[in-house]
N, C-alpha and C positions, 0 to 999 in steps of 0.2 A: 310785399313784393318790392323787390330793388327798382332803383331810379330808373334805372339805365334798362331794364327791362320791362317795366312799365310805358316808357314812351316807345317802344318797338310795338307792345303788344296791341297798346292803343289806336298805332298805326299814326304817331305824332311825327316818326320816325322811323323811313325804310329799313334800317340796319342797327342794332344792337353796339356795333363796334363805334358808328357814327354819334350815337345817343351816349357812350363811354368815351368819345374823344372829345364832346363839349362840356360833357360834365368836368371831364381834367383841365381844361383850359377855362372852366369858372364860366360860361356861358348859360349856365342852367341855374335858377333862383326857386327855392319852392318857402313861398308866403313871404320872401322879400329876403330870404337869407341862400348865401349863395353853399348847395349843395353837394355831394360828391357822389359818384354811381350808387355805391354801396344804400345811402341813404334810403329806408323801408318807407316808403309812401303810403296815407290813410289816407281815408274818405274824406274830403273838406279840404285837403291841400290844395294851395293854387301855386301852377309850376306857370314860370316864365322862362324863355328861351328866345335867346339873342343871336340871332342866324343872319349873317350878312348886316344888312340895311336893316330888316326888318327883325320884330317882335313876336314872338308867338306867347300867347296869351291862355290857359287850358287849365279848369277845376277839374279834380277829382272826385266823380257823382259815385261812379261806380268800378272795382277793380274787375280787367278782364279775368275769366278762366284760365287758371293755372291747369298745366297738366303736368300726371303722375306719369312719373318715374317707371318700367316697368322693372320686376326684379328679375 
């Protein structure tokens, strides 16, 4: 699952476009290195997120439920 859609689904971040426009401005670290939306998130990642003043801190235990596509 993409960065940038992972911190939406997790609910880290109200908006998808918000969680894409920190990641482009380098705001977003996952395990100490700094990452881009695109970047596929595993289990055991630790994302940090540099928002204002403050630090958001958040392992990756478990990914939420993707949903299909319908054809």
């Amino acid at each position: 699952m993409r960065l940038d859609k992972y911190l939406k689904e997790a609910r880290i971040i109200k908006r998808r476009t918000v969680a894409n426009a920190l990641c482009d401005s380098e705001k977003v670290s996952v395990n100490g290195v700094v990452k881009k939306s695109s970047y596929e998130v595993v289990l055991g990642d630790k994302i940090s997120i540099k928002y204002g003043d403050n630090e958001i801190s958040h392992e990756v235990v478990t990914l939420p439920y993707e949903r299909k596509k319908k054809n």
